[in-house]
N, C-alpha and C positions, 0 to 999 in steps of 0.2 A: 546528481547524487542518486545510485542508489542504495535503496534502505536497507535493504538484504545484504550483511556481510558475507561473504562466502569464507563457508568453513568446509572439511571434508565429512566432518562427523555431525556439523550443528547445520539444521535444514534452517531454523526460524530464526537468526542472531539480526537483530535489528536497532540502527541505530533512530532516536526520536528526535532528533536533530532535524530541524530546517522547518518543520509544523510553521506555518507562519500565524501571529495574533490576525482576528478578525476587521480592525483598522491598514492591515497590509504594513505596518511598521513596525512591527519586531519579528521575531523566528526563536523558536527553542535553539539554543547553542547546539550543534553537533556538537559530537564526543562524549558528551557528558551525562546522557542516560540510555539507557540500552536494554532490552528485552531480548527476552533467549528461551529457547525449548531445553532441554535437563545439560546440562554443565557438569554434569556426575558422566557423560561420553567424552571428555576431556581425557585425554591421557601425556603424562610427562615427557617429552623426549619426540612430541611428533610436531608436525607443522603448526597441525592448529593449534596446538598449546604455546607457541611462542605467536603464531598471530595475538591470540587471547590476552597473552600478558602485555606485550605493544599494546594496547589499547590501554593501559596504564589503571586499569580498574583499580579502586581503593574498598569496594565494600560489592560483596556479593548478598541477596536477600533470594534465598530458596523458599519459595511458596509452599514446596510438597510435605505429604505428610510424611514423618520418620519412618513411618514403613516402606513406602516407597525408595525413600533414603537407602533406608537398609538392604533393599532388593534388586536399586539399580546403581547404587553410588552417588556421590557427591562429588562437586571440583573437588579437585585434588587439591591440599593446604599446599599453600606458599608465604612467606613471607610480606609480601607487595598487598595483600587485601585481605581485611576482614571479612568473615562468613557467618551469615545469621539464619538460623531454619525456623520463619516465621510461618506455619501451618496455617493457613487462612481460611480454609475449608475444611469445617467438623463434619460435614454429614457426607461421606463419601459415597458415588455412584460408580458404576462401571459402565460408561458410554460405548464401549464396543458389545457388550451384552443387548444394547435394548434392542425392542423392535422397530421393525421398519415403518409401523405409520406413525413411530413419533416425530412431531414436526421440528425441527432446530429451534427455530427462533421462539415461541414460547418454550421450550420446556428448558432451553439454556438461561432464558432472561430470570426464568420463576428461581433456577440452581444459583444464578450470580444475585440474587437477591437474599438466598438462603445464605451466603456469603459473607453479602454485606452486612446483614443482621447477627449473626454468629460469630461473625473472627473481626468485631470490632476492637478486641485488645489486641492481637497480632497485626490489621490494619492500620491501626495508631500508631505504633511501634516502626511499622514499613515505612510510613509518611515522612516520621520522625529523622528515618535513616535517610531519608532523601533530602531530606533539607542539611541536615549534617553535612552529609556528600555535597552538598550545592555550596555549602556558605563555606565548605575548602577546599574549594573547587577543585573537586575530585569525581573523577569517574564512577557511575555506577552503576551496577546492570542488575536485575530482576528477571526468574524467572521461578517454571514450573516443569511438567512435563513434557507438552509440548508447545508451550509456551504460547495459547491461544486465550485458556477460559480463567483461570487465575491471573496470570501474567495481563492478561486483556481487559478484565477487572482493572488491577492495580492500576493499571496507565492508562485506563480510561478516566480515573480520578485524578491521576498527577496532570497531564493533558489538561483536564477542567479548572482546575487550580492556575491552571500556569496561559487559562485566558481562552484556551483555543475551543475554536466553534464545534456544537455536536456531529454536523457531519460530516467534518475532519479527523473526531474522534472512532465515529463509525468505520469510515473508511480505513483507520489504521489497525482496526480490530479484526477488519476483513481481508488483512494483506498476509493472511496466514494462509487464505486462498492458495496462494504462489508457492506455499511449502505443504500444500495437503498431499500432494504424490511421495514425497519423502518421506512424510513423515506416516502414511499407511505402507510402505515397500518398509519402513523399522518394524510395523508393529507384525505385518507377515512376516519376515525374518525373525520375527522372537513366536514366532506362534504354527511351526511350521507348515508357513505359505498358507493356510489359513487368509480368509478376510473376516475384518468384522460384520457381526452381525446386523450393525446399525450403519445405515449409509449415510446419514452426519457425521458419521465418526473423521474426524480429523477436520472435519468444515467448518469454516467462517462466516455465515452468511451474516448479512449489514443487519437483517429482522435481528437479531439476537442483541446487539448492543442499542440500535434504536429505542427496543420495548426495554430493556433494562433501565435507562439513561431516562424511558418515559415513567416505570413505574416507580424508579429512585424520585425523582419529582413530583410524581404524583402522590408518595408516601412522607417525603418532606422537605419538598419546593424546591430538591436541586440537591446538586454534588456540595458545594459550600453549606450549606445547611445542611445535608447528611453528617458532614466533617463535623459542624458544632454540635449538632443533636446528639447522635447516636456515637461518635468519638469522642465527643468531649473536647475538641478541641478549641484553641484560639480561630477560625478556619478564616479570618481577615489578615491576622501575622502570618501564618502559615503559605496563605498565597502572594504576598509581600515579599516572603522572605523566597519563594521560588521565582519567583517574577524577578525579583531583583538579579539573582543571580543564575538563573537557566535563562531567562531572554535577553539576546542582543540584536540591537539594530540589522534592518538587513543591508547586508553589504552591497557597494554601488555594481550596478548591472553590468557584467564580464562579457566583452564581446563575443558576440559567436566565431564558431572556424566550422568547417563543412569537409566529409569526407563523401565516398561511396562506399556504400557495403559491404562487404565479402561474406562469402557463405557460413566463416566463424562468426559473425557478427549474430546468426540469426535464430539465437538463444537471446542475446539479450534485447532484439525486439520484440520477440514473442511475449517475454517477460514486462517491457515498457507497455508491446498493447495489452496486458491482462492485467495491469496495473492501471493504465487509463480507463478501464471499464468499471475496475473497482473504485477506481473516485467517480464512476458516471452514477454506478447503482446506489451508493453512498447520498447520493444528493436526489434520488429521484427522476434520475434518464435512463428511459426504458431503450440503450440505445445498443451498446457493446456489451458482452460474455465472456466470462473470464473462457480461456480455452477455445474460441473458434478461431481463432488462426496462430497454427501451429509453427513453430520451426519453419517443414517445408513448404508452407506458404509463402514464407519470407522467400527462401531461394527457388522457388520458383520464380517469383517475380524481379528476383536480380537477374533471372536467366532469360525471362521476357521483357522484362521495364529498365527500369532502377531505382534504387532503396540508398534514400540517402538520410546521412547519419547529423547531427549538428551537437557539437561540443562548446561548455562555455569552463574557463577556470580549467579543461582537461577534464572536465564531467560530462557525462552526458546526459544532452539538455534536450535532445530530439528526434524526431527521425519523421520522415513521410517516403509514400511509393511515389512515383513515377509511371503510368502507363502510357505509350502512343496508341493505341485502340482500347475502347472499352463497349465493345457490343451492347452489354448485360443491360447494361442501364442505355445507352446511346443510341443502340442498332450502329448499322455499316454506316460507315461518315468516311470523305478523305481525308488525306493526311493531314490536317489545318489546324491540328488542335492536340496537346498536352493534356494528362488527366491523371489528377492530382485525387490520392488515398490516402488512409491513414493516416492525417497530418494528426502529430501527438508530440506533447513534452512531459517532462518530469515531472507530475505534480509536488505542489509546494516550492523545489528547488529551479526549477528552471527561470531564469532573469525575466523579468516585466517583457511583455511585448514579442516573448520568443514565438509565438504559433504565427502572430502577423510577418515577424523576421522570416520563417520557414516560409511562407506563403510568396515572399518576395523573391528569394531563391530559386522556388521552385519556378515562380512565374520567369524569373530569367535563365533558367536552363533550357523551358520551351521557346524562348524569346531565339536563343541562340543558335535552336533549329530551326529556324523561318517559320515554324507556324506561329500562326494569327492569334491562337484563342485559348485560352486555361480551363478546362473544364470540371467539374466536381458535382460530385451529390452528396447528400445528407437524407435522412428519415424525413418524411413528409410530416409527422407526428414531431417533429421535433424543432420548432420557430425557434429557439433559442440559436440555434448553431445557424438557420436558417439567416437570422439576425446579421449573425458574427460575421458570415461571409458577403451579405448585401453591407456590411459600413467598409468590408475590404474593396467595392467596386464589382464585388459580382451581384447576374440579373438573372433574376429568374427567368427563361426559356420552356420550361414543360416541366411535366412530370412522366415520371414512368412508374404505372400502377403495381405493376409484379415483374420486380427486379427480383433477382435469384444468381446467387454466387454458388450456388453448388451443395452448399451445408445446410440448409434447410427449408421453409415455405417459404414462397413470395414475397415479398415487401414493398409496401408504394417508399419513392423517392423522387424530391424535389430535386429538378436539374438546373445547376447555376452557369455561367459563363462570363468570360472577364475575356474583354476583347484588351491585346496585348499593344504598347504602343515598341515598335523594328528599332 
């Protein structure tokens, strides 16, 4: 699954479906809440408006303020769904004005906290509408402008209501990442080619919901107790009544199917690795960057290796490289050995077990060329994954102190090996 719907006109349209509960036995329903940058680019009569309507929306909840409203539009009324312009943010800033040495992550946390102390009657009222939409079970999507800092707000509370852990929350506030080129290529197109003056403009980084979510706690012991304090609400019914009806069990494990890559594919790897990065920096591994490997890295390495793809349900659940030599890390070796990159899956959607599935595949693709050995590295800084691959049967062999792919300084890496059984 991924989160990003593609639209022609919407960079940020996201569904919150598949967030799995902390216990690993429930998931938020797909289809049924949805996050979006401005819905006011909608227009009657074109693709994405009958995608938009397929999705069966029954209540739209516009964050922006009425002037904005007025300056850039609104969905377009229909029939099929209510529209509410809850303003959430009284004390308006202009993020493309500021300066460059304002840092993101405090001075957005300090703005979403101005937020939540200020538009606790329009916050109320949003909440309200969601559980509405939940208890008749109807679709509902939520947005703002570009559907990061209000919108990211919003669903960083409904998210905490409905169970799921902070740095899953983090992580989905940071998947805006993936639509910051779009959404700065609108704002030069309205500002002729023009860039903003503030280079956070249009970014997600994890610091900015982290310290939010810390100083929301630290001002009143949590998202649940914000809801009863400063909303007024029931905030024990209120996650009852989304739990009950946004979470269902998760579905029994889909087997996998496996393809190979092609050169269309490698948009949405690029996308799968800078989405595995964002749940790495979300949690505290210093390991992958959203952006260092582009497009033509992928096909180059289909042109060198191979880039294989793994499907479960007709989703995609996976992918890892393929290399037969790998100098950088290895130096000159003969041909005896396979060497296994980028193994990565869907976070949150991908079935139980799928990177060790991947792993197994790959091990019998090198199995099927006569060589003997599977090779791989990880960050030497990083015993976790270190871990993951010693319970798979790989052994540590060396290390190589200043490995270097081309895009930046040196890096030490642990070298693993899994001798292969013919």
């Amino acid at each position: 699954m991924i989160r990003h719907i593609p639209f022609d006109r919407l960079h940020n349209f996201r569904d919150l479906g598949g967030y799995r509960t902390p216990d690993g036995r429930r998931r938020v329903r797909p289809g049924r809440l949805y996050r979006s940058d401005s819905l006011g680019k909608l227009t009657p009569g074109t693709p994405d408006w009958d995608r938009f309507l397929a999705l069966g929306v029954g209540t739209v909840i516009d964050l922006r303020h009425p002037w904005e409203i007025d300056g850039r539009g609104r969905v377009p009324a229909h029939g099929s769904f209510a529209y509410h312009n809850l303003s959430i943010e009284h004390r308006p800033y202009d993020q493309a004005a500021l300066g460059p040495g304002i840092e993101p992550g405090p001075y957005l946390a300090e703005r979403f906290m101005e937020v939540a102390e200020d538009g606790t009657k329009e916050i109320r009222r949003a909440l309200e509408l969601v559980a509405e939409a939940a208890e008749s079970d109807t679709p509902l999507v939520f947005h703002c402008a570009s559907g990061k800092d209000r919108t990211g707000e919003l669903a960083a509370l409904i998210l905490a209501l409905l169970g799921i852990d902070e740095p899953t929350i983090t992580e989905d506030f940071s998947l805006t990442e993936l639509a910051t080129p779009a959404l700065l290529a609108d704002w030069r197109d309205r500002n002729d080619g023009r860039s903003p003056g503030w280079p956070g403009f249009g970014r997600a980084p994890e610091a900015v919901m982290r310290l939010f979510l810390a100083a929301l706690t630290a001002r009143y012991g949590g998202v649940e107790a914000y809801v009863a304090q400063a909303l007024g609400m029931d905030a024990d019914r209120l996650a009852d009544t989304l739990r009950t009806h946004l979470l269902e069990p998760l579905p029994a494990p889909a087997p996998l199917t496996y393809r190979a890559a092609e050169p269309a594919d490698a948009a949405a790897l690029a996308r799968l690795r800078d989405g595995n990065a964002l749940w790495q920096l979300a949690r505290g591994i210093d390991q992958w960057k959203p952006g260092e490997k582009d497009e033509a890295h992928f096909r180059r390495v289909m042109r060198e290796g191979e880039v294989w793809l793994a499907y479960a349900d007709g989703h995609l659940a996976g992918a890892w490289e393929l290399w037969w030599t790998d100098e950088a890390a290895w130096g000159p070796r003969p041909p005896e050995a396979g060497y296994i990159h980028r193994l990565m899956t869907t976070p949150h959607t991908a079935p139980a077990g799928t990177g060790r599935a991947l792993l197994a595949e790959a091990e019998a693709r090198i199995t099927a060329t006569g060589r003997p050995y599977a090779r791989l590295d990880c960050l030497s800084a990083n015993p976790r994954l270190r871990a993951y691959y010693e319970a798979a049967g790989y052994r540590v062999v060396g290390e190589q102190p200043a490995k270097t792919d081309g895009t930046g300084s040196p890096y030490a890496v642990t070298l693993l090996e899994k001798r292969l059984s013919a």
